[in-house]
C-alpha positions, 0 to 999 in steps of 0.5 A, a space after each residue: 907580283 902581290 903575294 895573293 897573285 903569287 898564292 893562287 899561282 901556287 895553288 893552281 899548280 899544286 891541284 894540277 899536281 894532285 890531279 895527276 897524281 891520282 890524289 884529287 878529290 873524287 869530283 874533280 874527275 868527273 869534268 874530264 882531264 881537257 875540263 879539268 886543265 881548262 878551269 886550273 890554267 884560267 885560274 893562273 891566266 886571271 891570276 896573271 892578267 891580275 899581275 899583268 894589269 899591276 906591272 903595266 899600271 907601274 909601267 904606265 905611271 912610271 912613263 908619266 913620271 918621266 915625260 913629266 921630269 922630261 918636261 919640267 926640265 925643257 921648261 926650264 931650259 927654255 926659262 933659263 935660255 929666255 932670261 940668259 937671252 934677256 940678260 945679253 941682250 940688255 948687256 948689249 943694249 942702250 938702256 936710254 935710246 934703244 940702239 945697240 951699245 959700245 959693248 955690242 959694237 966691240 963684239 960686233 967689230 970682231 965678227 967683222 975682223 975675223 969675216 976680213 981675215 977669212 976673205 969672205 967679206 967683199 963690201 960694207 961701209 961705216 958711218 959715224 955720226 955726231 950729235 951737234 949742239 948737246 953741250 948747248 942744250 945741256 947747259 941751256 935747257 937742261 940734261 933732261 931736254 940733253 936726252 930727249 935730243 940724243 934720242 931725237 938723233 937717234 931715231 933720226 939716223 935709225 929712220 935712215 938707216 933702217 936696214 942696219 944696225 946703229 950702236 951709241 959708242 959714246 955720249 953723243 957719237 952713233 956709228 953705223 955699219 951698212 951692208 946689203 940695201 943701206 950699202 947700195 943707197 949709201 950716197 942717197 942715204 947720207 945725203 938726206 941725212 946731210 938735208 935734214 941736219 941742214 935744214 934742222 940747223 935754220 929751224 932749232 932742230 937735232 944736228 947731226 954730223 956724219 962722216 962716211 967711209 967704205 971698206 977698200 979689199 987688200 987695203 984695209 985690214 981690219 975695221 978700225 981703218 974704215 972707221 978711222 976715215 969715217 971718222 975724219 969725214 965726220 969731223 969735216 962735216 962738222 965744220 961744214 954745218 953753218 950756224 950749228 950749235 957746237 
């Protein structure tokens, strides 16, 4: 409360007290006791409306401060969910093809683990995918010409799969884990792209070696085992591929 609001409070009250005690001035009587009370509590009615407006007004502004403060910090915690996102998915990432990396696939691999242990996963299937012919082009064409073969791969075998996630493990070595859509048309998938690697080794096209291995309930229990067999295939196939540039 201002010390003005606070004088005009005080003085209202002490006329009002005058009044009653009969000390007033010989004018104030003359408006009649209802009169009187009327003018002398209006007067401490603006003198609260005036204290009133100051409260509300600190009221109000200290409100806005707070939704401010309140909103400064959700835009931070939104900018630093946004860069920490950033950060793990580039952790996650492989910075030359795009797919999901080694470290992705490790993370990736113990989801499944622990989804194997509980009993809730029925069905899924692994491939794993070599890039033939890299050392030849490499040593023949260049690394630059060795990269854009590996993204070609890639793109490939993301073209097939294209409802599940591909992770580049090694230099030249993709792994595949299929479920829903991809798992159901897995032997037709595979198949195009056992076609088309065949078809790329006659014309100068990317190779692409892949071996195929589906998760057996009570038998395997963990990951690495279907990985393991899809692997061997993959090292068969290898062989299969006539006139391959290994």
């Amino acid at each position: 409360m201002s010390r003005s609001n606070q004088k005009a409070i005080e003085e209202a009250s002490r006329r009002i007290a005058l009044y009653f005690n009969g000390l007033e001035d010989a004018q104030a009587y003359t408006r009649g006791n209802d009169e009187y009370l009327r003018i002398a509590m209006n007067s401490i009615h603006v003198a609260d409306v005036k204290n009133s407006f100051i409260v509300l007004s600190l009221f109000t502004l200290s409100i806005t401060m707070l939704v401010s403060s309140f909103m400064l910090l959700k835009k931070r915690e939104h900018f630093h969910a946004e860069e920490l996102g950033k950060a793990r998915n580039m952790a996650n990432t492989d910075s030359m093809t795009g797919v999901k990396n080694k470290n992705a696939y490790t993370s990736y691999k113990a989801h499944v683990n622990s989804r194997v242990s509980a009993g809730d996963l029925d069905s899924f299937a692994v491939v794993v995918c070599d890039v033939n012919g890299l050392k030849w082009v490499n040593d023949n064409k260049g690394h630059k010409a060795g990269d854009e073969y590996i993204k070609t791969a890639c793109r490939m075998i993301c073209v097939l799969f294209k409802h599940s996630p591909v992770f580049r493990i090694g230099g030249d070595e993709f792994v595949v884990v299929l479920t829903g859509q991809d798992y159901d048309a897995r032997a037709e998938i595979l198949a195009n792209l056992n076609a088309q690697s065949e078809s790329n080794s006659k014309n100068g096209g990317v190779i692409v070696a892949a071996g195929m291995s589906e998760y057996i309930s009570g038998k395997d229990l963990a990951m690495a085992s279907v990985f393991e067999r899809a692997d061997a295939f993959m090292y068969e196939r290898k062989k299969q591929l006539k006139g391959a540039r290994v």
